[in-house]
C-alpha positions in Angstrom: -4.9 14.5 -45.7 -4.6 14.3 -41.8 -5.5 17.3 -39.7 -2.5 18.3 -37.3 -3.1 19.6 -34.1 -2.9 23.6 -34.2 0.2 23.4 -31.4 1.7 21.2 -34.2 1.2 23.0 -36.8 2.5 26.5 -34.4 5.5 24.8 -33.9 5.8 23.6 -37.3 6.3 27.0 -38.4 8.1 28.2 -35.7 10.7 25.4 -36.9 11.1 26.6 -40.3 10.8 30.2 -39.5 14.1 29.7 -37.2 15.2 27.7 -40.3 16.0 24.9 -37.8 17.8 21.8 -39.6 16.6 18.2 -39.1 18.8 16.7 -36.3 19.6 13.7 -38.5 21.6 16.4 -40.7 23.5 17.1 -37.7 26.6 15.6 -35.8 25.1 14.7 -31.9 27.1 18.0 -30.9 25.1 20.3 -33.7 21.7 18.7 -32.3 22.3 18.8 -28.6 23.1 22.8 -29.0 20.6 22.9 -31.3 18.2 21.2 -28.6 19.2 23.9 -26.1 18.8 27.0 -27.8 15.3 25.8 -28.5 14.5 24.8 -25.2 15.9 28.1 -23.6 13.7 30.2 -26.7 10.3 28.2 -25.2 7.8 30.8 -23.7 6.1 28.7 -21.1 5.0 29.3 -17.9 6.3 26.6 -15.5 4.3 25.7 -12.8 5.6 26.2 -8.9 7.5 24.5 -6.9 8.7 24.5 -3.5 12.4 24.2 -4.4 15.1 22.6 -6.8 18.4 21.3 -6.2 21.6 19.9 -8.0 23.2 17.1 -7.1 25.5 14.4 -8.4 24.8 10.8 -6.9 27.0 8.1 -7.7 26.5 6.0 -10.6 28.1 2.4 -12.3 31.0 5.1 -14.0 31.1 7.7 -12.1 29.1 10.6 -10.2 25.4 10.9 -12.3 24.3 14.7 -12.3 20.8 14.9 -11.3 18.2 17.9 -10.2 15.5 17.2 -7.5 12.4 19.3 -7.4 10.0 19.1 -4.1 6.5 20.0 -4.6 4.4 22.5 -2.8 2.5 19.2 -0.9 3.3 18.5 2.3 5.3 15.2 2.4 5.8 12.7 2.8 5.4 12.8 -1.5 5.2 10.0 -3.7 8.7 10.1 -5.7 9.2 10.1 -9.3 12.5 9.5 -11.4 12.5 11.6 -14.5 14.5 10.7 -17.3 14.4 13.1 -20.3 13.7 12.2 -24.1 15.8 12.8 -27.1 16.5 9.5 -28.7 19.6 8.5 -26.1 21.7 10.9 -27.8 20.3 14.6 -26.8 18.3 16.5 -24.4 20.0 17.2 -20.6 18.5 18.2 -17.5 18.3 21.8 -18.5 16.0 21.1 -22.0 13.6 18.9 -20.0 13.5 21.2 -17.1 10.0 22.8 -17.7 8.5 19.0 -18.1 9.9 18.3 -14.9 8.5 21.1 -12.8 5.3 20.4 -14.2 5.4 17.0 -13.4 6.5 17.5 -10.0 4.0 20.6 -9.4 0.8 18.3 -11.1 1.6 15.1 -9.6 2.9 16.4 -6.1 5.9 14.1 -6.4 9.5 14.9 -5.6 11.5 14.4 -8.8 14.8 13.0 -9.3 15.7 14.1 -12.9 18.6 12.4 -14.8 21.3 13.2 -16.5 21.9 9.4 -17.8 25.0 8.7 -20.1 23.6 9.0 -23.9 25.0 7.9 -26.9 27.0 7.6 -29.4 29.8 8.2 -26.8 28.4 5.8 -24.2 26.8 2.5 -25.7 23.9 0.2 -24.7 23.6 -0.5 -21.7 25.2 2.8 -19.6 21.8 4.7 -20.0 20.3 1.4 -18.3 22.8 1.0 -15.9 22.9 5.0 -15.0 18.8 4.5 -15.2 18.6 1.9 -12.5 21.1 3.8 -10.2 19.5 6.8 -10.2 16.2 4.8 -9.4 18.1 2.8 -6.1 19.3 5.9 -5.1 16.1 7.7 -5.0 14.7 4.4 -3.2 17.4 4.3 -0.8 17.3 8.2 0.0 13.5 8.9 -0.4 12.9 9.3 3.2 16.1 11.6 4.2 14.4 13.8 1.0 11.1 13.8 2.7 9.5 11.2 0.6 7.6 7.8 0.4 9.8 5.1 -0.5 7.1 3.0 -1.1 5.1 5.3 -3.4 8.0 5.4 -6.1 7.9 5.7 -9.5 9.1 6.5 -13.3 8.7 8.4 -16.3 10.5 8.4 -19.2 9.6 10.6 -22.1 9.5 10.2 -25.9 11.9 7.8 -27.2 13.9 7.0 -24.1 10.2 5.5 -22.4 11.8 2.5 -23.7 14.7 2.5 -20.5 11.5 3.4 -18.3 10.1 -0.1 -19.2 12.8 -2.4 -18.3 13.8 -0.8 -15.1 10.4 -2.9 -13.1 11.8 -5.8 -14.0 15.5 -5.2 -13.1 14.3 -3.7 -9.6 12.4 -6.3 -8.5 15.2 -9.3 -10.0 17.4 -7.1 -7.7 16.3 -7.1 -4.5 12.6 -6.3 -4.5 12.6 -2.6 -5.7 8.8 -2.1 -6.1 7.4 0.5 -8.4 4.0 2.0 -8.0 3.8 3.9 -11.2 5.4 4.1 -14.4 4.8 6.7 -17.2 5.9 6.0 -20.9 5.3 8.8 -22.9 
């Protein structure tokens, strides 16, 4: 039998202590609360960061809310757009928040985190669409927000790293929209 990490195996128990039911027992509106009360019970230190703000930028079906987060670095910062995991159909800017300071804090990157259109009440392609807006926007706005346009980048966690992986391509087809990195987690 396979050893699990003893994190895993914390948060394992932690689960079924909570008595927590398996989100594909739930309706996308049981998970999604369900994914925020979890989120908000987490314990974690986050690491610093200079400062965070909210924002809505506009997007192919309307205004996109987003949160940016400026490191303690002097700029001008590489730039990173952040798009949060839970399968396309849960998670939000506030359960992915922690991941996001840390990536901003460890990387020393401005983040752009996004609140894409998810599923099943917006189909294929609107978390691509809201994905690649997001990611011109930061392009075209990096320098007002005191960062290197030509250092940008993405990272898209768990299941959504999928999106992550198709916006290179549709930058570049689209006028030359260069990225310099790209985390799939």
């Amino acid at each position: 039998m396979p050893t699990l990490h003893p994190q895993i195996v914390s948060a394992l128990e932690a689960m079924q202590k909570l008595a927590l039911r398996p989100i594909e027992a739930m309706s996308p509106a049981e998970a999604r609360a369900q994914m925020e009360a979890t989120s908000q019970s987490r314990k974690a230190e986050p690491l610093p960061v200079a400062r965070i703000e909210e924002r809505t930028i506009p997007g192919p079906a309307g205004p996109i809310r987003v949160r940016l987060y400026w490191p303690n670095a002097g700029g001008p910062f590489p730039a990173i757009a952040y798009y949060h995991g839970g399968g396309h159909v849960i998670g939000s800017l506030d359960t992915h928040d922690l991941i996001a300071r840390n990536l901003c804090a460890g990387a020393a990157a401005l983040v752009l985190s996004v609140d894409y259109r998810m599923g099943p009440e917006h189909r294929f392609p609107a978390a691509v669409e809201d994905s690649f807006a997001a990611l011109e926007w930061l392009h075209g706005n990096a320098a007002s927000l005191g960062a290197d346009p030509s250092r940008l980048g993405d990272h898209r966690d768990r299941p959504g790293a999928d999106l992550a992986a198709v916006l290179a391509p549709i930058g570049l087809a689209a006028g030359g929209l260069e990225l310099r990195l790209q985390s799939l987690v």
